[in-house]
N, C-alpha and C positions, 0 to 999 in steps of 0.2 A: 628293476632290482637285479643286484648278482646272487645268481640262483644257483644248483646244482641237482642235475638227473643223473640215480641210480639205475639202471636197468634197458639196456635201449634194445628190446625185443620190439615185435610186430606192433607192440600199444605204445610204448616208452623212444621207439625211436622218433616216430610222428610227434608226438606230443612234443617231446623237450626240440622237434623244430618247430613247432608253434612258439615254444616259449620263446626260442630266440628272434623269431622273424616278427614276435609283437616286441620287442625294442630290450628286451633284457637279458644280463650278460650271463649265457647259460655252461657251465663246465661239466661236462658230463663222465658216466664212469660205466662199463660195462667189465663182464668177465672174462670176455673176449676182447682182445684190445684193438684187431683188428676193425670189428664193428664201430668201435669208439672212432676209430683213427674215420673212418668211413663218414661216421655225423661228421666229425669235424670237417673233413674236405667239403661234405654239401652244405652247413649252415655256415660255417665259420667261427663257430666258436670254441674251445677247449677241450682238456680232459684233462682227469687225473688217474694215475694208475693204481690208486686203493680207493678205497671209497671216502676215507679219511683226508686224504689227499684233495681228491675232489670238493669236498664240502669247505676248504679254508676259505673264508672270508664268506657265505653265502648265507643272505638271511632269509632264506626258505629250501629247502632241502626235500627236493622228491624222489619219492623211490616208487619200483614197477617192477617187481620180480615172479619167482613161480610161485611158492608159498612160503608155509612159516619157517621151514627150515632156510630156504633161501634167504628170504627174509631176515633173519636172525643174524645171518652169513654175512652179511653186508654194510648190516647196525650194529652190531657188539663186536667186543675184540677191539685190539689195539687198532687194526687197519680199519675198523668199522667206521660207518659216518659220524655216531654219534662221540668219537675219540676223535673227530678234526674240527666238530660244530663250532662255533662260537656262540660265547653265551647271549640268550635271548634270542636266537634263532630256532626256528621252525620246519619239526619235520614230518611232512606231505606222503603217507602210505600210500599208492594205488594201487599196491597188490590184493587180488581177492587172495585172502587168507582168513584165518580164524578170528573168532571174534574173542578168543581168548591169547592169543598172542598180541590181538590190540590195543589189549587193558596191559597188559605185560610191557608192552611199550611204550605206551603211554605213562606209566607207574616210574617207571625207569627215566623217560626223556622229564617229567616232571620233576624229580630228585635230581636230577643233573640242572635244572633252569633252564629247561627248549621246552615252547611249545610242540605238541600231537595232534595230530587229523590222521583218520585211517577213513580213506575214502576211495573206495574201491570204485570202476566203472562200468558201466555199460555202453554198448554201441559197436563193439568187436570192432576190428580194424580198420573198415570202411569210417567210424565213426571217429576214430583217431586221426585219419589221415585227413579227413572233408573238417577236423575240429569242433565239432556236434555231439560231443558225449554228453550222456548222462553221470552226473556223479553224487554219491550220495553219502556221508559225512556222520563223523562220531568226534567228538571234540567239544573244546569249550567255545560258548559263543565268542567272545573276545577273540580269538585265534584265528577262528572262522570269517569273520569278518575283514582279518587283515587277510588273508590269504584268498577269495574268493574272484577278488580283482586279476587276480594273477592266473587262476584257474580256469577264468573268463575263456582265456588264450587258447582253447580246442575243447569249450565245453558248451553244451546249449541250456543246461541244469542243471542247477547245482542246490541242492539243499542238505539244511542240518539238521540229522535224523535225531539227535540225542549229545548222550554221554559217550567216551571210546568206548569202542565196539560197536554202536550201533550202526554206523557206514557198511561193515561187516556182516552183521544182521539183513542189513536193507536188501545187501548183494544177494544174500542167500534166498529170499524173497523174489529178487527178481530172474534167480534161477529155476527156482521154484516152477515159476510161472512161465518160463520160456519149457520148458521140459516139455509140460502138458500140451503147452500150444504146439510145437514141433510135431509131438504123438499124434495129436488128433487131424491135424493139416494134412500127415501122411499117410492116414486113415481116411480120410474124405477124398485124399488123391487116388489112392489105390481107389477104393471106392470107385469113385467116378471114371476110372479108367475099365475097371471090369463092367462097369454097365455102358461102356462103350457112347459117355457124353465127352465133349469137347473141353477138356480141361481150361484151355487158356479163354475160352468164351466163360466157362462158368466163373471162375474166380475174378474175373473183367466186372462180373456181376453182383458176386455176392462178398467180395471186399470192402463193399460199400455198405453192407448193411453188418448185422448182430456179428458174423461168422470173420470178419476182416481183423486183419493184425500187421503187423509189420513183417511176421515170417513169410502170413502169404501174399503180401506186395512184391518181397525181395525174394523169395526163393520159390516159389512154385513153378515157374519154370524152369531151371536147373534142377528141381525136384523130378522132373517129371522125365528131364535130356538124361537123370544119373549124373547128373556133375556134381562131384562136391570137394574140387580142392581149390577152397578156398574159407576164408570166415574163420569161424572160433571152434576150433577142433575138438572131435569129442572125447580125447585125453584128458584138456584142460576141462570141459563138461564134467566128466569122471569126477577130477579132482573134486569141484566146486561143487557136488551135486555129494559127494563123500562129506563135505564140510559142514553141508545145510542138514545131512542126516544124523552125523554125531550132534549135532546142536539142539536136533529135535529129540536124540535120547534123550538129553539133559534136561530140556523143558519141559519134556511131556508132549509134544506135538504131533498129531496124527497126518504122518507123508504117504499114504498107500500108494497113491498113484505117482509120486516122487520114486518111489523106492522098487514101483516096476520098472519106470521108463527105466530107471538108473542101469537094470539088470537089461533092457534092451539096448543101450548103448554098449552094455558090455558085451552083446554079441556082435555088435558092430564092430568094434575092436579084436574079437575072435576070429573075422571076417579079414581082417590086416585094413580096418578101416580109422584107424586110431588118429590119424593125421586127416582123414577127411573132416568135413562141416558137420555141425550138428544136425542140418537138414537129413541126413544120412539114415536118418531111422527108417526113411521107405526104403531104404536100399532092404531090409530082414524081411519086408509085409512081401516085395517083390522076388525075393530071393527062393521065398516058401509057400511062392502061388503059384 
């Protein structure tokens, strides 16, 4: 297909080179043209210099920005993608953002005739670059269907969670859930290191059973060296862990232990740790023993 990527940060650069290295002709657009000019020498394919620009002829239209305001930035307005779409074309959110700017965009790209998908992902940048994301989808079935083929191209899952916004939802969920597991991983670390056992024996061991997660496969040891520049930094954490709390004003949803880690990230960030890993939370357990 001829496609176009909005955004070619740490997730969107990877990705829109998958798109082109599985056979379709990909135009891409960042804010930085440098960056753009950079995809273009490694995959070989295009750019455009508004976003508008970029999307002329492409019937599927993906965007990867920081949030809604970004977001908005890139889709509306004259230079926006949705002023270069053509009609019956389709546009691809992977920005985590709100789940109320995805019905907002949705509402919009459907009064103009474009299909909507707001399908944010998981898998941080290791999972972009190996093509192994997780993605999880708000949209109409019909949409979803044409588009999941194409999605294929650096994903390992892909389901449709609902109606717009619910891809948005799902994210917040699987923020949710990453939160708690990071806290407790660095608690069992610290742990285990003031009772003076073998950390990389014990997690060798008990990864395997009830206690094992993907955080601590991949990060327990760097947890343990203090490395953490690398992964999905706990600025953009902040953000998305701010997104799932206002949402939970709205519905009623009880985040207690959301709503602490959030406050220990943010001494992470007080710490001038804002660009490290989210594994970063034992850096406070170890900072204040």
């Amino acid at each position: 297909m001829k496609v176009a990527f909005i955004g070619l940060g740490v997730m969107g650069y990877p990705m829109a080179g998958h798109l082109q290295n599985n056979g379709h002709e990909v135009t891409v657009y960042n804010r930085t043209g440098a960056k753009a000019q950079k995809w273009v020498d490694e995959y070989k394919g295009a750019k455009g210099d508004t976003p508008a620009e970029a999307v002329v002829g492409a019937e599927i239209v993906f965007s990867c920005v920081g949030n809604d305001d970004d977001l908005r930035s890139v889709i509306l307005g004259d230079a926006g993608a949705l002023a270069g779409m053509a009609p019956g074309a389709t546009l691809v959110d992977h920005t985590t953002a709100s789940a109320e700017v995805a019905r907002e965009l949705n509402e919009i790209a459907v009064e103009r005739g474009f299909g909507f998908l707001d399908a944010p992902v998981s898998g941080g940048q290791a999972g972009a670059e190996n093509g192994v994301l997780s993605v999880m989808v708000g949209g109409e079935q019909a949409t979803f269907d044409k588009v999941t083929p194409v999605i294929d191209a650096y994903s390992k899952a892909v389901e449709l969670m609902g109606p717009a916004g619910s891809g948005q939802l799902a994210k917040m969920v699987n923020q949710i859930c990453i939160a708690g597991l990071v806290q407790g991983l660095s608690e069992g670390i610290h742990f285990a290191k003031k009772a003076g056992l073998d950390v990389e024996k014990l997690c060798s061991v008990i990864q395997h059973g009830a206690a094992g997660s993907w955080q601590m496969v991949n990060r327990h040891e760097t947890m343990v060296e203090n490395e953490f520049d690398f992964g999905f930094a706990v600025d953009w954490m902040r953000k998305d862990l701010d997104i799932a709390l206002t949402e939970a004003r709205k519905n009623g949803a009880q985040l207690p232990v959301t709503a602490l880690v959030d406050q220990f990230y943010a001494d992470v960030q007080k710490s001038g740790g804002g660009r490290w890993d989210t594994s970063s939370l034992i850096h406070r357990l170890e900072r204040d023993s």
